[in-house]
PAVEXGU-984236 format. One record per residue (C-alpha): residue number from 1; chain; x negated, y, z. Coordinates in Angstrom, 3 decimals, padded with zeros to 6 digits. Layout:
<kolros>
KOLRO NUM A X Y Z
...
</kolros>
This chain:
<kolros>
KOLRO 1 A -020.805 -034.317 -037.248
KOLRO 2 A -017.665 -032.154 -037.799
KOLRO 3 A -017.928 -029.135 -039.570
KOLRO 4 A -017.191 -026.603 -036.536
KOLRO 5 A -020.206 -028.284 -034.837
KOLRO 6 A -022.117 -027.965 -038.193
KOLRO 7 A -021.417 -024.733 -038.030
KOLRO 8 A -022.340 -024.061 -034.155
KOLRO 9 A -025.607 -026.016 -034.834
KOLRO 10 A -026.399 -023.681 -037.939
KOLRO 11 A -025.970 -020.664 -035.535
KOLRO 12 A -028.670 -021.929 -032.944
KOLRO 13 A -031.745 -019.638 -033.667
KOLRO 14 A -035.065 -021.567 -034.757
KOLRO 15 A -036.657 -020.092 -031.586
KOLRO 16 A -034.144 -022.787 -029.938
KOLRO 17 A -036.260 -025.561 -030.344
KOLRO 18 A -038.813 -027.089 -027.893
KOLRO 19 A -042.286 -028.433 -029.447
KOLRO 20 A -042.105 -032.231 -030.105
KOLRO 21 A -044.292 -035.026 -030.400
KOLRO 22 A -046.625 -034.213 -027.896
KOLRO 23 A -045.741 -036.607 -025.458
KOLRO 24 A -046.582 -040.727 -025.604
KOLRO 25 A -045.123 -042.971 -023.330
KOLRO 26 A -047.856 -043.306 -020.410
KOLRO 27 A -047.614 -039.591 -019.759
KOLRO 28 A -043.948 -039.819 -019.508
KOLRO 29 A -043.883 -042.994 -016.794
KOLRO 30 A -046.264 -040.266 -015.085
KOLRO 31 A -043.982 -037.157 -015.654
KOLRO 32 A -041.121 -039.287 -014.198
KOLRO 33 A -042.880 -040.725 -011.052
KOLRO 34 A -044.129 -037.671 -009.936
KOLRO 35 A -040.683 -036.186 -009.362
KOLRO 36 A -040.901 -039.271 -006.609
KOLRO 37 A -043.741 -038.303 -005.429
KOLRO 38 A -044.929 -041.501 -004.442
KOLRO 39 A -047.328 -040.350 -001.203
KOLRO 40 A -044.696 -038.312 000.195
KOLRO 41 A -041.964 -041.124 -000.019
KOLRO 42 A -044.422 -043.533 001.753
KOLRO 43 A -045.603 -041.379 003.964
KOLRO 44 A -042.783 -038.777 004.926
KOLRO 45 A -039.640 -041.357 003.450
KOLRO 46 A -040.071 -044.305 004.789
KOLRO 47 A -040.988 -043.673 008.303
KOLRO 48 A -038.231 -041.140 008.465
KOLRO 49 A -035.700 -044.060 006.884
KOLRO 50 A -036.935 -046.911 009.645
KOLRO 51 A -036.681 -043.497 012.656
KOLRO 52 A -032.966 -042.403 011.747
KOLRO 53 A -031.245 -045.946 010.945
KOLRO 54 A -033.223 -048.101 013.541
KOLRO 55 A -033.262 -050.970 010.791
KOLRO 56 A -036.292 -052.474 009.951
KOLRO 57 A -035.446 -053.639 006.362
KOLRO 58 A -035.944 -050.653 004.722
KOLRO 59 A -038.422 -052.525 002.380
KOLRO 60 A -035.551 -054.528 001.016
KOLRO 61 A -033.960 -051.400 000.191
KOLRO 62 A -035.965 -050.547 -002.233
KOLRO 63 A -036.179 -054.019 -004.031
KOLRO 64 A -031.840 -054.002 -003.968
KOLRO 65 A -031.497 -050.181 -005.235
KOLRO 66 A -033.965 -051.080 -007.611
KOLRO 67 A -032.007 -053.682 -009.138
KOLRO 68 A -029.136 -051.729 -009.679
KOLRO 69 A -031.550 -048.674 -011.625
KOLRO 70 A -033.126 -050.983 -013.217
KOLRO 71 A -029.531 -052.192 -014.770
KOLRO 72 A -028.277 -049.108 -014.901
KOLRO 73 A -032.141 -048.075 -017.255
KOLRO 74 A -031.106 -050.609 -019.676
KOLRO 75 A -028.074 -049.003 -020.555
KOLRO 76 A -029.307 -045.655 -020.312
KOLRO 77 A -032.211 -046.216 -022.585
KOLRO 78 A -029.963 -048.030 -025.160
KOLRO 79 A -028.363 -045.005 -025.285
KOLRO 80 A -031.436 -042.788 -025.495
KOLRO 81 A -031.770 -044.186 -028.630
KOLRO 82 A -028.925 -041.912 -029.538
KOLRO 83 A -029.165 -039.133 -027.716
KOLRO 84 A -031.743 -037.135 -027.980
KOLRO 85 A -031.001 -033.500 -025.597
KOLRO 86 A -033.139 -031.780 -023.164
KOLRO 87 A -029.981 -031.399 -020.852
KOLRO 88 A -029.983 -035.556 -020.861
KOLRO 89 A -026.515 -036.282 -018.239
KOLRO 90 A -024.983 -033.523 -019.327
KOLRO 91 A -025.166 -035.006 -023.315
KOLRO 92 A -024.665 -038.681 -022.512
KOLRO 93 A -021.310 -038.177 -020.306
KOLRO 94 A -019.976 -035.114 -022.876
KOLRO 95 A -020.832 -037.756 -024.980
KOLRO 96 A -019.520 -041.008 -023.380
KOLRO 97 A -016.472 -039.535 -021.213
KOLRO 98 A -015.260 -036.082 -023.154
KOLRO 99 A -017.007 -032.380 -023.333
KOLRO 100 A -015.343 -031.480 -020.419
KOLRO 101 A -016.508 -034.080 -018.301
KOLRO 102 A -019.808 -033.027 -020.135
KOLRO 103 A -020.008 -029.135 -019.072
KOLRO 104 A -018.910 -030.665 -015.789
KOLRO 105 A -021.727 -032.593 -015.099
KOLRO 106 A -024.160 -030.273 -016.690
KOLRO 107 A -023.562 -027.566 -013.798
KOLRO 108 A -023.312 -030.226 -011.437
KOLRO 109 A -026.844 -031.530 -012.675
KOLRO 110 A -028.046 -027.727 -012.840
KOLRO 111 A -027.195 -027.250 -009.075
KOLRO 112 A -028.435 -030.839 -007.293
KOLRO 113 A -031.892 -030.594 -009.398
KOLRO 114 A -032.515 -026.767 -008.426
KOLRO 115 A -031.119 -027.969 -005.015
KOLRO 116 A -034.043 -030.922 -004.829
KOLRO 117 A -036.910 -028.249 -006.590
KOLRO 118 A -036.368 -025.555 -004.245
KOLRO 119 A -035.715 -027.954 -000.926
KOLRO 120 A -039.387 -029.258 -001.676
KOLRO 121 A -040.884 -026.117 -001.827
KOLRO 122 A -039.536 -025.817 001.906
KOLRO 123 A -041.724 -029.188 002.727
KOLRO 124 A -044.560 -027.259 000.711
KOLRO 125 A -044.371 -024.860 002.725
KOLRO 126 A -045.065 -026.227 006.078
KOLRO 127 A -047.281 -029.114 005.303
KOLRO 128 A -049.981 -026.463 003.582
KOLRO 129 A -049.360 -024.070 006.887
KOLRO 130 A -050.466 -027.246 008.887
KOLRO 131 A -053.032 -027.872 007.208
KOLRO 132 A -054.454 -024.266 006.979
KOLRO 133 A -054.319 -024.161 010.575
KOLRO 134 A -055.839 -027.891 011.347
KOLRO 135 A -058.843 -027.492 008.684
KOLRO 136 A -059.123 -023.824 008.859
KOLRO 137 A -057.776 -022.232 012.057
KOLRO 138 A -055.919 -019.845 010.152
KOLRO 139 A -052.135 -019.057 010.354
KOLRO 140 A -050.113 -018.642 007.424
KOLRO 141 A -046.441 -018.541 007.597
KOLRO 142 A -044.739 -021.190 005.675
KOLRO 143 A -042.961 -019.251 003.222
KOLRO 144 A -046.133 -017.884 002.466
KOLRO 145 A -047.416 -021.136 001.818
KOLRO 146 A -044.285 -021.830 -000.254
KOLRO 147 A -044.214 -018.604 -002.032
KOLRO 148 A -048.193 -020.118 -003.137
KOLRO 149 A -046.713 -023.333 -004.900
KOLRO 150 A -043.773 -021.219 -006.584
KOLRO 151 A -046.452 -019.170 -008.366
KOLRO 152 A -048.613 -022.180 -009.608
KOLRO 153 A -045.324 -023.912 -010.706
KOLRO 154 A -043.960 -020.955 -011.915
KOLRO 155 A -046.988 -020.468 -014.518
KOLRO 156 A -047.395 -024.418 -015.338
KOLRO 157 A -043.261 -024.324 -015.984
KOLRO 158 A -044.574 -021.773 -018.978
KOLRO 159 A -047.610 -023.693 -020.100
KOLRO 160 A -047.574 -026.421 -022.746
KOLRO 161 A -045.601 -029.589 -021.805
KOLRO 162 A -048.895 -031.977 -022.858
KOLRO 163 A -051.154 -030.188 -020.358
KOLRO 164 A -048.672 -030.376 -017.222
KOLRO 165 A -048.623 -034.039 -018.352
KOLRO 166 A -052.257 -034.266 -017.490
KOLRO 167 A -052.399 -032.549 -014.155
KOLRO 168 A -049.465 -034.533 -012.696
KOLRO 169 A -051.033 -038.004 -014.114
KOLRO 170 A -053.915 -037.153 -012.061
KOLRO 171 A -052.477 -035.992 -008.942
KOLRO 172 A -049.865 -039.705 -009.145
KOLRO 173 A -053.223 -041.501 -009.748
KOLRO 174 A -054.666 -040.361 -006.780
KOLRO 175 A -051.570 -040.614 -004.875
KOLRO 176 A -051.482 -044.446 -005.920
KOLRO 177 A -054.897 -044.829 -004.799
KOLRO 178 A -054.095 -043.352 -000.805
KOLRO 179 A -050.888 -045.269 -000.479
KOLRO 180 A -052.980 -048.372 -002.109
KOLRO 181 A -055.660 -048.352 000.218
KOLRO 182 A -053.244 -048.015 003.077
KOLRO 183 A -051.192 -050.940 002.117
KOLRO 184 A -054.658 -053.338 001.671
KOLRO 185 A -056.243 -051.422 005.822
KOLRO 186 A -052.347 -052.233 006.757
KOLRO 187 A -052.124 -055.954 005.882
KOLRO 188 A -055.924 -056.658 006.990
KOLRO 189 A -054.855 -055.300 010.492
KOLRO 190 A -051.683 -057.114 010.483
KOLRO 191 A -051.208 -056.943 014.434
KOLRO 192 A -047.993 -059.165 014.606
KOLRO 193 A -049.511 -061.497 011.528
KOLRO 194 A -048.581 -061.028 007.760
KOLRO 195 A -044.597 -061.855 008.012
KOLRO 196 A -041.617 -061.438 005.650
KOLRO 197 A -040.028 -058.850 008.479
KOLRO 198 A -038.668 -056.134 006.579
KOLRO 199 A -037.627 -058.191 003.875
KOLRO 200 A -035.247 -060.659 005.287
KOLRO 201 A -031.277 -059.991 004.491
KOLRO 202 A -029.867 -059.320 007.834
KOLRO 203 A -033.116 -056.805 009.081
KOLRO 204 A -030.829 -054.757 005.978
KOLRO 205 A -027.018 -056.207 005.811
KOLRO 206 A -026.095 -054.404 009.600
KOLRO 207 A -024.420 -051.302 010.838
KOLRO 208 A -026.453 -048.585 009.453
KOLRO 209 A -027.100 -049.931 005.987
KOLRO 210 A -025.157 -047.136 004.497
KOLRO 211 A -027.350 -044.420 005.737
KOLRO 212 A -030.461 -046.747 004.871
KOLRO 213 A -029.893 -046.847 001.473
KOLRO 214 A -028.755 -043.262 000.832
KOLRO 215 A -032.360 -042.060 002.588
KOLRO 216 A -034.087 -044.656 000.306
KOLRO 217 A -032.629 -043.725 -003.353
KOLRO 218 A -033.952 -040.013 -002.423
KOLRO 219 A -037.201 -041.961 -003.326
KOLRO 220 A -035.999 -042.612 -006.800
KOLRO 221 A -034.571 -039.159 -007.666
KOLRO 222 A -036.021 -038.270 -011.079
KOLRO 223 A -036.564 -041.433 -012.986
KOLRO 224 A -033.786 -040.196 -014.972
KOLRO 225 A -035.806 -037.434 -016.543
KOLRO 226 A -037.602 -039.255 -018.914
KOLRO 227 A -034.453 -038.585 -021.281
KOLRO 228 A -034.824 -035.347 -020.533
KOLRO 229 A -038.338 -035.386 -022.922
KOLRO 230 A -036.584 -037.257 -025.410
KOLRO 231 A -037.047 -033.607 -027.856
KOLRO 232 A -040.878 -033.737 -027.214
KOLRO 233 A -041.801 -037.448 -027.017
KOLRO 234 A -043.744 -038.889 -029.479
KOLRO 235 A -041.082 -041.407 -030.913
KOLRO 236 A -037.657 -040.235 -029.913
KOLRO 237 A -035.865 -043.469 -030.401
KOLRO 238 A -038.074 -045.659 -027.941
KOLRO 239 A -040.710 -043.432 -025.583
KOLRO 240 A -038.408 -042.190 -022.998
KOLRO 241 A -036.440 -045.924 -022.539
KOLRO 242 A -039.564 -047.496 -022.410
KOLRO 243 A -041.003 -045.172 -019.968
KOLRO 244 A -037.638 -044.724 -018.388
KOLRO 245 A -037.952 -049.245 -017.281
KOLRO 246 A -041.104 -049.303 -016.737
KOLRO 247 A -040.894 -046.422 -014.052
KOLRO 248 A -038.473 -047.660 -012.005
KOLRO 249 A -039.545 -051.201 -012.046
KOLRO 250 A -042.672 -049.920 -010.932
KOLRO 251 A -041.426 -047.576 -008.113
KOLRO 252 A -039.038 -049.944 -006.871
KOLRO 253 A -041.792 -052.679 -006.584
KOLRO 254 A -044.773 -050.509 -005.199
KOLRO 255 A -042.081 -048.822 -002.789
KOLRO 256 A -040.889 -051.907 -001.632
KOLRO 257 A -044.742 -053.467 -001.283
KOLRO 258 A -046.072 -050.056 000.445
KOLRO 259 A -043.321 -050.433 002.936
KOLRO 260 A -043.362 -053.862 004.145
KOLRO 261 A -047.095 -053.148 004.287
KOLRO 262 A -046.276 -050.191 006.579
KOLRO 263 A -044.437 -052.922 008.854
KOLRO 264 A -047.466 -055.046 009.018
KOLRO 265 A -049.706 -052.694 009.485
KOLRO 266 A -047.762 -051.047 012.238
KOLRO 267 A -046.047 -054.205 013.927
KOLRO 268 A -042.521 -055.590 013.385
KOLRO 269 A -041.933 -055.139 017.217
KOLRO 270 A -043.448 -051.303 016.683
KOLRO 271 A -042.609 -050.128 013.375
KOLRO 272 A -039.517 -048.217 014.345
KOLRO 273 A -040.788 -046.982 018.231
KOLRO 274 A -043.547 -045.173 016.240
KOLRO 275 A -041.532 -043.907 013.460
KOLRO 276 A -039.345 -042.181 015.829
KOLRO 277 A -042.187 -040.960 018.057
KOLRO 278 A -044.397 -039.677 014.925
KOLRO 279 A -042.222 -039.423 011.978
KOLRO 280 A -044.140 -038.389 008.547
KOLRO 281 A -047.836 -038.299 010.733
KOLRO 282 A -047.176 -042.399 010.699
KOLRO 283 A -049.546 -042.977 008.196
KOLRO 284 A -052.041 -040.634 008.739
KOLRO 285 A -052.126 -041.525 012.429
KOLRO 286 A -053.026 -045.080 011.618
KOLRO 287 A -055.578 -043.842 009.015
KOLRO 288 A -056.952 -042.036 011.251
KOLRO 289 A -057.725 -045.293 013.750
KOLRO 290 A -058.746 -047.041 011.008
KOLRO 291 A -060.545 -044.940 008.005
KOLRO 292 A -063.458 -042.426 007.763
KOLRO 293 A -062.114 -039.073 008.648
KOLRO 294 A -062.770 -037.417 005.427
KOLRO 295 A -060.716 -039.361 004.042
KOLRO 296 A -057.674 -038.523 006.610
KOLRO 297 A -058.138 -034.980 005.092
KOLRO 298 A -058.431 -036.461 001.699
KOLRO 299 A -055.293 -038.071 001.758
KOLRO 300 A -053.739 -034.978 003.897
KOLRO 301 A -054.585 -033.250 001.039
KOLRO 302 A -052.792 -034.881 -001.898
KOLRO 303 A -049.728 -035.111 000.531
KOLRO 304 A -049.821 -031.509 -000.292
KOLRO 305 A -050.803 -032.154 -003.727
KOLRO 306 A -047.669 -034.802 -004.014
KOLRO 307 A -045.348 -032.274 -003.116
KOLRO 308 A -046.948 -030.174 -005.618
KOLRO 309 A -046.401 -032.305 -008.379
KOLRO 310 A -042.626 -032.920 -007.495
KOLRO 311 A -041.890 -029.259 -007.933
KOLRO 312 A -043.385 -029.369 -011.181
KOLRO 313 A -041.780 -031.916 -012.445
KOLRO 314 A -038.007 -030.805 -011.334
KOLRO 315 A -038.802 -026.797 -011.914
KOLRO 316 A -039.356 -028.846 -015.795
KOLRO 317 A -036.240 -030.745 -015.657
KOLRO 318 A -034.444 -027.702 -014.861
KOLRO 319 A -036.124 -025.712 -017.161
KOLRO 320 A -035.039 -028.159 -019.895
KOLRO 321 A -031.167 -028.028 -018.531
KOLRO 322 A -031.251 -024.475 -018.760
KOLRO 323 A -032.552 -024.442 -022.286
KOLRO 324 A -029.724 -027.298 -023.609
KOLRO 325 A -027.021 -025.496 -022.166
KOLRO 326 A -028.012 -022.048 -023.435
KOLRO 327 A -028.728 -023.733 -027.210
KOLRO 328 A -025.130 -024.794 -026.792
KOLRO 329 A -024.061 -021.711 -025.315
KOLRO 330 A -022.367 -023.315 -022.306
KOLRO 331 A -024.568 -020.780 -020.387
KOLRO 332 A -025.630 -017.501 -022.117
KOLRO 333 A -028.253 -017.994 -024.985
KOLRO 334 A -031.129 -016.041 -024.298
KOLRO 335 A -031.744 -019.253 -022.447
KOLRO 336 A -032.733 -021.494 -025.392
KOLRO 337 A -035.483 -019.197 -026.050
KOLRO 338 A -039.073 -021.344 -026.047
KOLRO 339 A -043.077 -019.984 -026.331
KOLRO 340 A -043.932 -019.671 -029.729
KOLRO 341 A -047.381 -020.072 -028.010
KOLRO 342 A -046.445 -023.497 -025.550
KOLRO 343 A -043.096 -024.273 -027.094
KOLRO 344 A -042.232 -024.688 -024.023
KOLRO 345 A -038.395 -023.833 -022.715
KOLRO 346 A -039.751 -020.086 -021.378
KOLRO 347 A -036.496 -018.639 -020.254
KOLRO 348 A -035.170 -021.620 -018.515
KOLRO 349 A -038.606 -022.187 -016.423
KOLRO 350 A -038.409 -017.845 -015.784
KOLRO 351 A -034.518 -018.536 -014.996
KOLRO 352 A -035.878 -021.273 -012.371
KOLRO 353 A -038.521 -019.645 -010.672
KOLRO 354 A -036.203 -016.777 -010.200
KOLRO 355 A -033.705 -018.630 -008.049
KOLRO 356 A -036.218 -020.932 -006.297
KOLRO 357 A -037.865 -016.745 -005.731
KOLRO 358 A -034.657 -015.701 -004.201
KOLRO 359 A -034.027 -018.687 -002.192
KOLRO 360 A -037.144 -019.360 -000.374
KOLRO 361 A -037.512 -015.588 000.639
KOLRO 362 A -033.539 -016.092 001.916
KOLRO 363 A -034.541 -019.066 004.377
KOLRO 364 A -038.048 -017.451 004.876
KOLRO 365 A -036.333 -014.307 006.912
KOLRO 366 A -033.831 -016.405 008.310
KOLRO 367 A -036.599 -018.332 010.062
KOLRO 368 A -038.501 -015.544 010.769
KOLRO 369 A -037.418 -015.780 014.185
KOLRO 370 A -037.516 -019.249 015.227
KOLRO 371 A -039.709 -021.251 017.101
KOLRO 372 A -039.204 -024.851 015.471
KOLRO 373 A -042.398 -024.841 013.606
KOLRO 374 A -040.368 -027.340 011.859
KOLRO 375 A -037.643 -024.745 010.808
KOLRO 376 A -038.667 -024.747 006.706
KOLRO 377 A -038.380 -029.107 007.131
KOLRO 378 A -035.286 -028.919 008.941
KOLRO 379 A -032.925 -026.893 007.083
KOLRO 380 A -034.812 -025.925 003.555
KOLRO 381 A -035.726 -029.743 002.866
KOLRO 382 A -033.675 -031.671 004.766
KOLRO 383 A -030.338 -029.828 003.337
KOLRO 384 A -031.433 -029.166 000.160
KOLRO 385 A -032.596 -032.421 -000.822
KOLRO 386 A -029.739 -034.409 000.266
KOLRO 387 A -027.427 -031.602 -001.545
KOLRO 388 A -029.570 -032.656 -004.643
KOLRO 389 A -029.231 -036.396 -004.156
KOLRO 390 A -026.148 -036.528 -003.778
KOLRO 391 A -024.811 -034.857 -006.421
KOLRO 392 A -027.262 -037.257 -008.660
KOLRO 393 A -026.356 -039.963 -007.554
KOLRO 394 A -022.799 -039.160 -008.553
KOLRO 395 A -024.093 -037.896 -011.995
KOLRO 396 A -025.759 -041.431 -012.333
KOLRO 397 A -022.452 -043.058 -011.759
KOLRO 398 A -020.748 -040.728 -014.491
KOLRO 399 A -023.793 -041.662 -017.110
KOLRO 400 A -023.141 -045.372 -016.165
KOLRO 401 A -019.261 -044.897 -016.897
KOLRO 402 A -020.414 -043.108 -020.278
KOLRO 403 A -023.343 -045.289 -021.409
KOLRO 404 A -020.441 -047.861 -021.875
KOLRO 405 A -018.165 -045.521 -023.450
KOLRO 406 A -020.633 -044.544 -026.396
KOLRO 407 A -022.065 -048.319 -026.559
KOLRO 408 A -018.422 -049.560 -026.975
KOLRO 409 A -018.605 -048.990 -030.780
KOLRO 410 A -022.167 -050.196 -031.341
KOLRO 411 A -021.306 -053.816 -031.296
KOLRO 412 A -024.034 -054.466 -033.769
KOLRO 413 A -026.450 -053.232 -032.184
KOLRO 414 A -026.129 -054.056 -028.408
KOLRO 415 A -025.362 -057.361 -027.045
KOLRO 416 A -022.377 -056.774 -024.501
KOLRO 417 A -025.373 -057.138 -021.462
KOLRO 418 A -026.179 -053.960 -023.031
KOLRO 419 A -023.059 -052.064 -023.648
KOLRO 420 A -020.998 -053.245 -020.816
KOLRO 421 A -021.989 -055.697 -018.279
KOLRO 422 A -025.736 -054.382 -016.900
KOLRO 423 A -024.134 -050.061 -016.934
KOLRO 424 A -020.930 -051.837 -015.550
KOLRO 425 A -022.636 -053.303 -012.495
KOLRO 426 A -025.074 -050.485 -012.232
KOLRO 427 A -021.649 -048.317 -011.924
KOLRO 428 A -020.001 -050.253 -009.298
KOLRO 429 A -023.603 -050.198 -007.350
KOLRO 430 A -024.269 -046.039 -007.679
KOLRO 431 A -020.491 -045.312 -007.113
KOLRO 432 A -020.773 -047.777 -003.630
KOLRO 433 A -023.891 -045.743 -003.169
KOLRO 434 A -022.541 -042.774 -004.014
KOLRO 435 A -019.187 -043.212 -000.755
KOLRO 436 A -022.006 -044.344 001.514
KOLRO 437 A -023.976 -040.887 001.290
KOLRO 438 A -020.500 -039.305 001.271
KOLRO 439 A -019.671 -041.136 004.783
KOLRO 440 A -023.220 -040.958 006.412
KOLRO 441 A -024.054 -037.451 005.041
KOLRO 442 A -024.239 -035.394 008.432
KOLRO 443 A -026.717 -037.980 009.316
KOLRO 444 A -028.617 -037.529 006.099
KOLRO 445 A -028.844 -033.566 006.885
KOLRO 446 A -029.627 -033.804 010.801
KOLRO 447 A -026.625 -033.137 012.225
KOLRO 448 A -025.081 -035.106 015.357
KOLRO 449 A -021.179 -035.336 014.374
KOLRO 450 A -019.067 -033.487 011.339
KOLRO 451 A -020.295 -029.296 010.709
KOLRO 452 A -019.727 -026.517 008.519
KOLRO 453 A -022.610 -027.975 006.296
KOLRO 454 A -021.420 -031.542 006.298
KOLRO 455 A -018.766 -030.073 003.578
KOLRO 456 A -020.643 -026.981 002.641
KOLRO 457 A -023.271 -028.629 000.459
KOLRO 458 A -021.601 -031.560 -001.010
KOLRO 459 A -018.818 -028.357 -002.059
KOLRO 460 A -021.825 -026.553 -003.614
KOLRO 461 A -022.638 -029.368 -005.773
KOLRO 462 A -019.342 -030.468 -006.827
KOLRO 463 A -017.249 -026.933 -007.229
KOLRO 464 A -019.185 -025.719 -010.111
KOLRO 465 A -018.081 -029.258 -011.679
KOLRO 466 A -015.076 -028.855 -011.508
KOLRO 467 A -015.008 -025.140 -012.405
KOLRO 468 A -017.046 -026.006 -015.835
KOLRO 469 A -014.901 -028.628 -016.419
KOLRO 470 A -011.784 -026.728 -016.526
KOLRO 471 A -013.791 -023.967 -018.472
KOLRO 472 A -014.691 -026.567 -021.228
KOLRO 473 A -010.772 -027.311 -021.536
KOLRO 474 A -009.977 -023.782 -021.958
KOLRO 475 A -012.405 -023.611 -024.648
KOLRO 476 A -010.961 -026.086 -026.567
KOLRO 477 A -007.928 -024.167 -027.867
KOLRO 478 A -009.863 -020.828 -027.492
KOLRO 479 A -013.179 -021.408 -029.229
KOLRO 480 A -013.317 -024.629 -031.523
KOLRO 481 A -016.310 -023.671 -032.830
KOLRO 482 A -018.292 -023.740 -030.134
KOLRO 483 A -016.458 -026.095 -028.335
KOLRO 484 A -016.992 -029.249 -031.181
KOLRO 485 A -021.284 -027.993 -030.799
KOLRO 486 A -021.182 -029.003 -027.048
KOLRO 487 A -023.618 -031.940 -026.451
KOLRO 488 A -024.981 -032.048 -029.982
KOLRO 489 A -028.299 -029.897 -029.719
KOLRO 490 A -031.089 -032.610 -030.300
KOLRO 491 A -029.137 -035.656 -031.155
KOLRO 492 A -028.866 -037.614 -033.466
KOLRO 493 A -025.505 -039.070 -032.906
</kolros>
């Protein structure tokens, strides 16, 4: 470490620290599925995938993207090894590709993961208003509804890391168990027969595969974090790599499964008709045909629950983003401060909840007028979310580029599968990826041909980029100091 980043790391307060070892590496694969949110991609995803694109392998999907994470995990937890910062893509590529490429990505990262947080909330939202009404009779406006999950997220964002751990491994466990037992009704009713349709080459390789994949890596969005941990894991140098594999292996694999199984149970012939005639009520519509009716409302239920855990688990990565980039003073510093009581990153979870505050109230009045009862899904999610994704998925392709860069001098340690070839490949793959949401994006967000919003929200992501680049390069000359501490809170080099 040079000594003007000695010297900016000696001026981080002790208050700048989050609490570590508390978390082992099956509460971690749990932390990082649940910003999937595996009953909401199987239920609301996939039929939504098979409506828009008309293709019916949407199952393969899953099994090729996952190939190309799972290359792209082997790199990144190689370097995890290394690097060990709350503000994980904004470390690894200041890291790998320069500090200003860094502070780039890290307000890049900062805007697509509030983006995805707060574009859930909008899904929240509605599906709880539904349900209020269908159970209850009662009517609650949405952004009540929404305003209900941004206080219970708001106060588990402040609690210790350990205990939202917990909570969201049992809410994913009885997610699993809803999607499981539709998969096993789905391929005893088989209609058409049990057939390989949805996972045969050219139901995928056609016009529309673009858009097809773009919808499906939405799914995936979050299996990053588990670098994110790497200050509070319980062994820094494997726990979040380890969890990091075994997540997406396992969500690219039970995706893939769930979905073919949704083609089964539905009918080759059918699968798209109905997905375009009922969208996310797909599943519950065929649950409802085939399974007591308390458990309908059961698995109605931890939709809502699903959703739930998703905001938790991005208002935490962007509490932790918030915390690395005030420690290194990229953003202002009263942002690294933690709980002495949780240790958990307290200004960066209040800094969250404020935004996701101003922005649902924003969209809230704005649709106080309309009639689409589907307003919050429509423009809150549906924008959003795709906002989000896509300015991951061009975050992912930066780590790839950088994983390679750091590895380069590790010879000893990595075989070149490791340092070059697997984050090489999964580069090529995420930056292909990355072009086909670029092309296909006004059919991502709704819209029927090229709008204001087709550039809008890609701009909103990539702008502040650019502008923290730039800022980073200014800094250079200006302020040494702090410029040589950028990317080195929490790691160990």
């Amino acid at each position: 470490m040079s000594a003007a980043a000695a010297q900016h790391t000696e001026s981080v307060p002790a208050s700048a620290r989050l609490e570590g070892r508390r978390i082992g590496t099956p509460a971690l694969v749990f932390m990082i599925i649940a910003a999937s949110a595996p009953l909401t991609v199987v239920a609301g995803g996939v039929p939504s995938n098979f409506a828009v694109t008309g293709l019916l392998g949407i199952p393969l999907s899953f099994v090729l993207l996952g190939v190309v994470l799972i290359l792209f995990a082997i790199g990144y937890a190689a370097m995890s090894r290394h690097v060990h910062n709350a503000g994980a893509f904004f470390a690894y590529i200041a890291k790998g590709l320069g500090k200003p490429a860094g502070v780039g990505a890290a307000l890049t990262a900062l805007v697509a993961y509030n983006a995805m947080q707060i574009g859930i909330a909008g899904m929240f939202g509605f599906v709880l208003s539904s349900l209020l009404d269908s159970l209850f009779g009662l009517t609650v406006p949405w952004g009540v509804c929404a305003l209900i999950a941004w206080a219970v997220v708001g106060l588990m964002g402040v609690a210790r890391v350990d205990f939202s751990a917990k909570v969201l491994g049992i809410i994913v466990s009885a997610e699993f168990l809803i999607v499981i037992v539709f998969d096993l009704i789905g391929l005893v009713q088989s209609p058409e027969g049990v057939t390989a349709d949805g996972l045969l080459p050219d139901q995928l390789f056609a016009p529309g595969i673009g858009a097809a994949l773009a919808f499906s890596i939405a799914a995936f969005m979050g299996f990053e974090s588990g670098a994110i941990y790497n200050e509070e894991v319980k062994d820094p140098r494997r726990t979040a790599g380890r969890a990091t594999i075994i997540a997406v292996s396992f969500i690219a694999g039970f995706y893939a499964l769930s979905a073919w199984a949704m083609v089964v149970a539905v009918g080759p012939s059918q699968v798209i008709g109905q997905s375009q005639e009922l969208g996310p009520d797909l599943m519950f519509a065929f649950l409802a045909e085939h399974a007591p009716v308390w458990f309908v409302d059961l698995a109605n239920i931890l939709f809502l629950t699903s959703l739930l855990a998703a905001l938790v688990a991005f208002h935490n990565i962007v509490a932790r983003y918030f915390f690395a980039l005030g420690r290194d003073r990229v953003l202002p510093q009263f942002l690294a401060r933690t709980s002495r009581r949780s240790g958990a990153p307290v200004a960066g979870s209040l800094a969250q909840s404020g935004l996701a505050l101003i922005v649902i109230i924003v969209f809230a009045l704005a649709g106080a007028g309309s009639t689409d009862p589907l307003f919050p899904v429509v423009t809150l999610f549906t924008w959003l979310t795709n906002m989000g994704a896509f300015g991951l998925v061009l975050l992912m392709s930066l780590t790839a580029l950088a994983v390679i860069g750091f590895l380069r001098t590790r010879r000893d340690e990595y075989s070149v599968w490791t340092r070059a070839v697997a984050p090489g490949i999964a580069a090529l793959g995420l930056i292909a990826l990355f072009v086909a949401i670029v092309i296909n994006f006004e059919v991502l967000i709704g819209a029927a041909e090229p709008t204001v919003l087709s550039w809008l929200l890609p701009a909103l992501v990539l702008v502040p980029g650019l502008v923290g680049t730039l800022w980073a390069l200014g800094l250079r000359s200006r302020e040494p100091g702090l410029y040589a501490g950028i990317g080195s809170g929490g790691s160990l080099g």
